[in-house]
Backbone as XML, in Angstrom:
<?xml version="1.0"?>
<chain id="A" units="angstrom">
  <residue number="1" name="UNK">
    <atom name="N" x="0.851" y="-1.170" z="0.000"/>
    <atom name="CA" x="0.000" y="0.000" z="0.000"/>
    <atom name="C" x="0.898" y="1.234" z="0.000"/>
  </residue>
  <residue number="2" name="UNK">
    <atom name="N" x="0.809" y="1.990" z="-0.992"/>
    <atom name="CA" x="1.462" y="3.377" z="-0.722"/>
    <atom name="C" x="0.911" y="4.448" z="0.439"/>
  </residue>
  <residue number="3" name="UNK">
    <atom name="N" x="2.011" y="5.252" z="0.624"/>
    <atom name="CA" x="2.155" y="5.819" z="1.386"/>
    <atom name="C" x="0.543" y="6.993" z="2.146"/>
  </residue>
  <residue number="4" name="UNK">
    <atom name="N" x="0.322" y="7.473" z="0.446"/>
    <atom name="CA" x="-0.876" y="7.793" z="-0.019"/>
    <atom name="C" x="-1.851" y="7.481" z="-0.040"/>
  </residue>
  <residue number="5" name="UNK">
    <atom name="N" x="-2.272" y="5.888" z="-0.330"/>
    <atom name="CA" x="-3.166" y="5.227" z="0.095"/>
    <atom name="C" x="-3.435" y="5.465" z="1.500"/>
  </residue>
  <residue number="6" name="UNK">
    <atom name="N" x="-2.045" y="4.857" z="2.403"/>
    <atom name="CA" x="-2.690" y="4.727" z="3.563"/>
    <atom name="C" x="-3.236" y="5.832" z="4.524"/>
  </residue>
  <residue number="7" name="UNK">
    <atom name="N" x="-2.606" y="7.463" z="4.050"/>
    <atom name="CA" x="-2.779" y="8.153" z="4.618"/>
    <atom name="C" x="-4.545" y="8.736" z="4.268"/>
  </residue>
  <residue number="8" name="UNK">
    <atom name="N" x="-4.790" y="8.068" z="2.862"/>
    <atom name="CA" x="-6.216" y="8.414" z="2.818"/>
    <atom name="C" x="-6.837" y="7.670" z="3.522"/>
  </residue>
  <residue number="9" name="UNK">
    <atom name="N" x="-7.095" y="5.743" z="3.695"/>
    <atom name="CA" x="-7.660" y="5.592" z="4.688"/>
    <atom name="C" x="-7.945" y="5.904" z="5.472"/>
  </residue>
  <residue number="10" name="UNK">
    <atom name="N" x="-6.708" y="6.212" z="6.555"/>
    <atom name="CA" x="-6.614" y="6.577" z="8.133"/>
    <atom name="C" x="-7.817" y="7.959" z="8.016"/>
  </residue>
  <residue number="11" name="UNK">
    <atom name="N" x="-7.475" y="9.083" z="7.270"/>
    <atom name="CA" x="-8.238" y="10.104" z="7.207"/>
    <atom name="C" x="-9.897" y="10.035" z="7.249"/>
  </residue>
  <residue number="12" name="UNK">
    <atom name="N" x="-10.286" y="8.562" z="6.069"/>
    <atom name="CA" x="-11.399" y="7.982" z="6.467"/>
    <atom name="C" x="-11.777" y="7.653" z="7.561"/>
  </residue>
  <residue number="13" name="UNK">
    <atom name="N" x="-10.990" y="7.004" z="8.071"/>
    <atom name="CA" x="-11.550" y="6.352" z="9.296"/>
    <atom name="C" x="-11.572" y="7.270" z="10.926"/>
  </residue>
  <residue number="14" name="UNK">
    <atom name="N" x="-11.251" y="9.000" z="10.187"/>
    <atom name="CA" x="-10.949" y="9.721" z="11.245"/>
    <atom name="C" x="-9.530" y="10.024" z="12.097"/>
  </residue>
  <residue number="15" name="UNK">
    <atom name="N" x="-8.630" y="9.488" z="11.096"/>
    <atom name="CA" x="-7.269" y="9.903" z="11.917"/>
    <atom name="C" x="-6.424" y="9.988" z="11.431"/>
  </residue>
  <residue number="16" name="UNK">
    <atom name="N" x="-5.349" y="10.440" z="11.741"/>
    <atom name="CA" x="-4.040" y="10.522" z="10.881"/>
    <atom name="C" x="-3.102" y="9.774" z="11.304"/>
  </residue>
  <residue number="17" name="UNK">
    <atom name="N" x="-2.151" y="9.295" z="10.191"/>
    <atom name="CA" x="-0.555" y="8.849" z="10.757"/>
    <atom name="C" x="-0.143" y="9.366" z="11.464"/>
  </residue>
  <residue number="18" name="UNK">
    <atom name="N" x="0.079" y="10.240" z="11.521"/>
    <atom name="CA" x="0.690" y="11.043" z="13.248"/>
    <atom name="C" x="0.082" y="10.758" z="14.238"/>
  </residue>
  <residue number="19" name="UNK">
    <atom name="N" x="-1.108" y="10.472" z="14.258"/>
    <atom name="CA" x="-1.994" y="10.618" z="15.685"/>
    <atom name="C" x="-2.056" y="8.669" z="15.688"/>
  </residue>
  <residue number="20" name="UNK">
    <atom name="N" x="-1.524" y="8.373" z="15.195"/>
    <atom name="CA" x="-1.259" y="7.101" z="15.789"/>
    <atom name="C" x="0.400" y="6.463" z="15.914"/>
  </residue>
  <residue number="21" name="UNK">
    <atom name="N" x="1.271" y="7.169" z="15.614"/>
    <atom name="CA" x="2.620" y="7.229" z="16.088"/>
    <atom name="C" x="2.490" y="8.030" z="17.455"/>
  </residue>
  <residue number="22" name="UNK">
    <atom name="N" x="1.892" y="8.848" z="17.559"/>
    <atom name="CA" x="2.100" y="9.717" z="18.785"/>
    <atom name="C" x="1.354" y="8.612" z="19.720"/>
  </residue>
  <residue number="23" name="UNK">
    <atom name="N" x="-0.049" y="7.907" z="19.674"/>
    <atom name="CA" x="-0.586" y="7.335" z="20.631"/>
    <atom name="C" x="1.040" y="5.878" z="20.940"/>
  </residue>
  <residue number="24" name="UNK">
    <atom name="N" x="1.254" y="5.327" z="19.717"/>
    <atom name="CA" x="1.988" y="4.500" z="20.432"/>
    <atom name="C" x="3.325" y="4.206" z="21.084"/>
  </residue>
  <residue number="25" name="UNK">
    <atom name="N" x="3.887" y="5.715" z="20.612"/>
    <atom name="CA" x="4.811" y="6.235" z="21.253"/>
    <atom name="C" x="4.313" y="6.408" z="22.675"/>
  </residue>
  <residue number="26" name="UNK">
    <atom name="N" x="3.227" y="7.222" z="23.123"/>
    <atom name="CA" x="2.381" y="7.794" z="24.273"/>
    <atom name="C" x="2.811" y="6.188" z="24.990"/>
  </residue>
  <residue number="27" name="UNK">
    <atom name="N" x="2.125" y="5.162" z="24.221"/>
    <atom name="CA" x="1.557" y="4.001" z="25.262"/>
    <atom name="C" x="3.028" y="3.194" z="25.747"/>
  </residue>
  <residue number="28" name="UNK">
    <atom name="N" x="3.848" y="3.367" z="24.710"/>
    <atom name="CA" x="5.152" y="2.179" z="25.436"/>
    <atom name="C" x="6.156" y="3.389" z="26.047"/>
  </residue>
  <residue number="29" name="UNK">
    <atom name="N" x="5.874" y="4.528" z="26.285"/>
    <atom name="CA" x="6.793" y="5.802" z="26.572"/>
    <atom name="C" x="6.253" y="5.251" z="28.244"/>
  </residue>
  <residue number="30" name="UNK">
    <atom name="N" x="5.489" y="5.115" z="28.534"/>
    <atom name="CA" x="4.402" y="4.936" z="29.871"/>
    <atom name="C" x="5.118" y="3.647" z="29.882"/>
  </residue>
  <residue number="31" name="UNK">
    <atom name="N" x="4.826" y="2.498" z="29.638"/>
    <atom name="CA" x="5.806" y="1.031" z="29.635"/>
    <atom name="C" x="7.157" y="1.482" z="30.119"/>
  </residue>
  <residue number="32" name="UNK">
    <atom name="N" x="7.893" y="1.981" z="29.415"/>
    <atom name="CA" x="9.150" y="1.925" z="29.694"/>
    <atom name="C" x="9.298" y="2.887" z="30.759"/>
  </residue>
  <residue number="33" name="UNK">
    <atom name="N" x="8.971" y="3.991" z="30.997"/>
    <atom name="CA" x="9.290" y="4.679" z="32.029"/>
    <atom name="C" x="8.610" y="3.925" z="33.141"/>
  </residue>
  <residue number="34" name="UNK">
    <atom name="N" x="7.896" y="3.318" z="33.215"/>
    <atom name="CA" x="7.257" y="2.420" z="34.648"/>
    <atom name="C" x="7.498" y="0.985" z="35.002"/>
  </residue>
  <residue number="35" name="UNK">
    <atom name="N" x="8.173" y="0.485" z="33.967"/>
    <atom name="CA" x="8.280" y="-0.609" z="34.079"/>
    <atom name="C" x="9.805" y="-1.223" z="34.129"/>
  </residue>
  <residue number="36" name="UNK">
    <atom name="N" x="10.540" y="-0.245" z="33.804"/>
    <atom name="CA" x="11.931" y="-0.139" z="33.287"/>
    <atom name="C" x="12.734" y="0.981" z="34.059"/>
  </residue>
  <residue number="37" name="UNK">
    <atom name="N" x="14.409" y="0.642" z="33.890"/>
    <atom name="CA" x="14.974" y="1.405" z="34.916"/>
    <atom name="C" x="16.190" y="1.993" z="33.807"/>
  </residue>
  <residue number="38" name="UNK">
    <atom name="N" x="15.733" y="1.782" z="32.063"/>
    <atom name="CA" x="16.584" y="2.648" z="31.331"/>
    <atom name="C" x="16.797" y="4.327" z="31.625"/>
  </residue>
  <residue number="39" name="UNK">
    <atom name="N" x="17.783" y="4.886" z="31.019"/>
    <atom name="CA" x="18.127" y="5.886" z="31.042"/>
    <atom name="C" x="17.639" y="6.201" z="29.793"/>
  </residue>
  <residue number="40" name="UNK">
    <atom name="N" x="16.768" y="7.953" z="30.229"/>
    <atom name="CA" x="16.197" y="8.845" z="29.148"/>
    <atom name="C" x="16.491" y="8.357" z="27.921"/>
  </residue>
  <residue number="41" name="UNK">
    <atom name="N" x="17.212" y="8.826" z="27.452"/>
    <atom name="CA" x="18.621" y="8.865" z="26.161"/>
    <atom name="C" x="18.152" y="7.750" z="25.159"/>
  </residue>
  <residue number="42" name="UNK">
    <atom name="N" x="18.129" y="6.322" z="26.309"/>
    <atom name="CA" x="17.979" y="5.223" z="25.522"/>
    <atom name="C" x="16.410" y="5.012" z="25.528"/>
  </residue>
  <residue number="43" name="UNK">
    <atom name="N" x="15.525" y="5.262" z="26.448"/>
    <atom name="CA" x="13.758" y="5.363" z="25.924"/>
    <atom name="C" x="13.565" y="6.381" z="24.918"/>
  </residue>
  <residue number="44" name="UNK">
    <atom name="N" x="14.277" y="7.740" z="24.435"/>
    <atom name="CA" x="14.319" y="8.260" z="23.438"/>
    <atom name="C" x="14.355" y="7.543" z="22.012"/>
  </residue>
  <residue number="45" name="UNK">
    <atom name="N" x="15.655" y="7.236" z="22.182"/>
    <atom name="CA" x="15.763" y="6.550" z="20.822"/>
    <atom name="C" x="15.167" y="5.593" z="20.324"/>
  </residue>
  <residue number="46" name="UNK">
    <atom name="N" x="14.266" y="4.215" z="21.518"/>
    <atom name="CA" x="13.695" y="3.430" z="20.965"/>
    <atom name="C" x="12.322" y="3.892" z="20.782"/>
  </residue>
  <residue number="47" name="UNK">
    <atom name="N" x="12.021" y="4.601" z="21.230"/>
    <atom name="CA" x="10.736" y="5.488" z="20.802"/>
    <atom name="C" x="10.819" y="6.446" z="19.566"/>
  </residue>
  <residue number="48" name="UNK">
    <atom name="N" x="11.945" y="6.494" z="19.097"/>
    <atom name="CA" x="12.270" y="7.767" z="17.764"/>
    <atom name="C" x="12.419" y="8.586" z="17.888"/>
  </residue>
  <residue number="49" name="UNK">
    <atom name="N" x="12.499" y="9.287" z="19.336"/>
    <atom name="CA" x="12.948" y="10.720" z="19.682"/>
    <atom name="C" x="14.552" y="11.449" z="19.212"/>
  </residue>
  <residue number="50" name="UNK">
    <atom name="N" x="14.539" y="12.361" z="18.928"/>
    <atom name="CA" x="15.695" y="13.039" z="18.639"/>
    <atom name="C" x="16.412" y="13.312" z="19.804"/>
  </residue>
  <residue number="51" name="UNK">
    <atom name="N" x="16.232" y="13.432" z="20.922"/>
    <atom name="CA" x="17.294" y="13.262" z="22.084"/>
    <atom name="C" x="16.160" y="13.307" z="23.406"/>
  </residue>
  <residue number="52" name="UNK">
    <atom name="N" x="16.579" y="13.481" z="24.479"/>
    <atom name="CA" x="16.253" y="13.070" z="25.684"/>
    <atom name="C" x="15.105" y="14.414" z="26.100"/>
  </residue>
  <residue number="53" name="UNK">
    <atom name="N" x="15.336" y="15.700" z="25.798"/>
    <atom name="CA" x="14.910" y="16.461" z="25.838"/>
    <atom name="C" x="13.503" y="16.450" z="25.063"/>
  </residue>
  <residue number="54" name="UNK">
    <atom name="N" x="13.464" y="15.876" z="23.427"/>
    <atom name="CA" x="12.456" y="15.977" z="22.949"/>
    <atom name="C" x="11.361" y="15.054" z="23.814"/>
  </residue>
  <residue number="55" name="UNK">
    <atom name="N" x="11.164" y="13.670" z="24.227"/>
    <atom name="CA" x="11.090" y="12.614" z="24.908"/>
    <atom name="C" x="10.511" y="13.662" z="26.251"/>
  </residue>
  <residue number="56" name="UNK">
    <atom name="N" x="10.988" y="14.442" z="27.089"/>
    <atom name="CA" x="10.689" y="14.830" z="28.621"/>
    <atom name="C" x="9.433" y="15.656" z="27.615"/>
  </residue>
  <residue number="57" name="UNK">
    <atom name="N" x="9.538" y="16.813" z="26.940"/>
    <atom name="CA" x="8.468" y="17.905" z="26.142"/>
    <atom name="C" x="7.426" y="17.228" z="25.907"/>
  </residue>
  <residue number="58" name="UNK">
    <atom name="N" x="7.748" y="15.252" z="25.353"/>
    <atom name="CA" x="6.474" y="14.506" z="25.053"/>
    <atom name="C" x="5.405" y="13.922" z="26.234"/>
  </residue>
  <residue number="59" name="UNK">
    <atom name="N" x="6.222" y="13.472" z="27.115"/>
    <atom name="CA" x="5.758" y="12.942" z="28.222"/>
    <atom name="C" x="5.190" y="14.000" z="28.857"/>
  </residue>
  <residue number="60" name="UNK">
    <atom name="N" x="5.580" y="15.642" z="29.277"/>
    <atom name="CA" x="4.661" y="16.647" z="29.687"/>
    <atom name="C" x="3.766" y="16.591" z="29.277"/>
  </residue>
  <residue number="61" name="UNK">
    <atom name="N" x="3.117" y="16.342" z="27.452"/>
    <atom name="CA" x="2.449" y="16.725" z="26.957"/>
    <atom name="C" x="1.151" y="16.000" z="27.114"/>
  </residue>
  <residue number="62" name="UNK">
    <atom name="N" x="1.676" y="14.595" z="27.101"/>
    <atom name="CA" x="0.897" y="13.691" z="27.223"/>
    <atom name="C" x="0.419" y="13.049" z="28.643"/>
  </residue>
  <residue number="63" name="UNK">
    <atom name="N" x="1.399" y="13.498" z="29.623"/>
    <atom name="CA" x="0.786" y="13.116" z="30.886"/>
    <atom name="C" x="0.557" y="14.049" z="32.053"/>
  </residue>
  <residue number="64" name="UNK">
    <atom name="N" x="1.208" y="15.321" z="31.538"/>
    <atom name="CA" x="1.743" y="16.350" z="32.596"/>
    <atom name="C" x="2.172" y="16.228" z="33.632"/>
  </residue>
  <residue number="65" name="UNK">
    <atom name="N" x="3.044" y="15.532" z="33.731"/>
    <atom name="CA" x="4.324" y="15.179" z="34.395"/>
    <atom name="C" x="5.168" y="15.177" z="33.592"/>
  </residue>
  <residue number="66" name="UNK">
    <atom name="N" x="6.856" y="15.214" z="34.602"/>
    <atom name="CA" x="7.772" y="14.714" z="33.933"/>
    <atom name="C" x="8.400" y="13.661" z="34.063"/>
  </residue>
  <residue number="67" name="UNK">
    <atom name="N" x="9.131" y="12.753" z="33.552"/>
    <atom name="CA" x="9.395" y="11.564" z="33.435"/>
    <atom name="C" x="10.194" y="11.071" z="34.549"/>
  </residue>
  <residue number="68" name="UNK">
    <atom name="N" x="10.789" y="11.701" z="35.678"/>
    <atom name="CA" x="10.624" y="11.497" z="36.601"/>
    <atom name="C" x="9.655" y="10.874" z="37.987"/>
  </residue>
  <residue number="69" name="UNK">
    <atom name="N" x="8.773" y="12.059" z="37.517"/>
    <atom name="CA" x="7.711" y="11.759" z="38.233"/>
    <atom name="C" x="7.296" y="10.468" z="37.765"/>
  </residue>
  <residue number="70" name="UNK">
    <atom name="N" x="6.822" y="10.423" z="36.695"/>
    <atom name="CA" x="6.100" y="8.721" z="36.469"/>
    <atom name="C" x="6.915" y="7.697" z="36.907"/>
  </residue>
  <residue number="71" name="UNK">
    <atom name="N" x="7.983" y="7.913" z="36.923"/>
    <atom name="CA" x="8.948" y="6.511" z="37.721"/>
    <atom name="C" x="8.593" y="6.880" z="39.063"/>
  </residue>
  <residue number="72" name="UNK">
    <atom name="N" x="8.331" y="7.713" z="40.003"/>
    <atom name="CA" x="8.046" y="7.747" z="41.266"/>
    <atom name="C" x="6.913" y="6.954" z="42.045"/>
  </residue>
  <residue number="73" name="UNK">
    <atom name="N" x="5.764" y="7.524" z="40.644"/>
    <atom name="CA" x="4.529" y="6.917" z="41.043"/>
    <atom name="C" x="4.191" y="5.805" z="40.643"/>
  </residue>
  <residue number="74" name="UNK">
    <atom name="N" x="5.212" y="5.254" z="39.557"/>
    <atom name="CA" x="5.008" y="4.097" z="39.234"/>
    <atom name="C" x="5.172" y="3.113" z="40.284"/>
  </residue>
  <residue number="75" name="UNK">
    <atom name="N" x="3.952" y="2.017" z="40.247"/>
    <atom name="CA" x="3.715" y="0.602" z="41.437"/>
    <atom name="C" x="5.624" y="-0.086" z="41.248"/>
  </residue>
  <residue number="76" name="UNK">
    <atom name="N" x="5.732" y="-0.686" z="42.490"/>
    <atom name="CA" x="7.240" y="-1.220" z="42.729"/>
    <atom name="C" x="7.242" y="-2.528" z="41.622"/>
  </residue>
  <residue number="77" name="UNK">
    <atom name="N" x="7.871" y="-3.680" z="41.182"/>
    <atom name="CA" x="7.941" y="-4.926" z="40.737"/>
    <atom name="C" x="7.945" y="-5.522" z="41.573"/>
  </residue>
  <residue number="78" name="UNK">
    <atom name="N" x="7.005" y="-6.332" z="40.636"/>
    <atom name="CA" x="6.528" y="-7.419" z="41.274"/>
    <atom name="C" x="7.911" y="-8.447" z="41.693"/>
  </residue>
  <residue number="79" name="UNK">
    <atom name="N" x="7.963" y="-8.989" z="42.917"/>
    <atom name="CA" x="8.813" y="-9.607" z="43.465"/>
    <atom name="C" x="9.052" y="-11.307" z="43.210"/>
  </residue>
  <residue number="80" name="UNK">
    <atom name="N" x="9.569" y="-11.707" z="42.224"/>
    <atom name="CA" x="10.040" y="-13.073" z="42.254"/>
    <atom name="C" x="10.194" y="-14.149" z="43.152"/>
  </residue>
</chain>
């Protein structure tokens, strides 16, 4: 499917390519910062962020917090 194609679908169906990179960026950005004890830098990059900074601007945006905080409030692991 070209590129074109798909971006007309999505538009059909009410959404855009962006707004579903951003949700699943949103959803494993939340995974990894809560579930995980990586450093910024590297949840950046596997998310596609351009550095660590862009990544903290996203997580404000989307949770209003900063990525700090969500590791704070994030529940402890589960214990083996």
């Amino acid at each position: 499917m070209s590129e074109r194609t798909l971006r007309r679908r999505l538009a059909e169906c009410g959404t855009r390519y962006e707004a579903l990179v951003d949700y699943v960026r949103l959803v494993r950005a939340e995974e990894l910062l809560t579930t995980r004890d990586l450093p910024l830098h590297t949840i950046a990059a596997l998310l596609g962020f351009s550095d660590a900074r862009t990544l903290r601007r996203a997580v404000a945006r989307w949770f209003g917090k900063d990525p700090s905080e969500m590791r704070r409030a994030a529940p402890p692991p589960h214990a083996s």
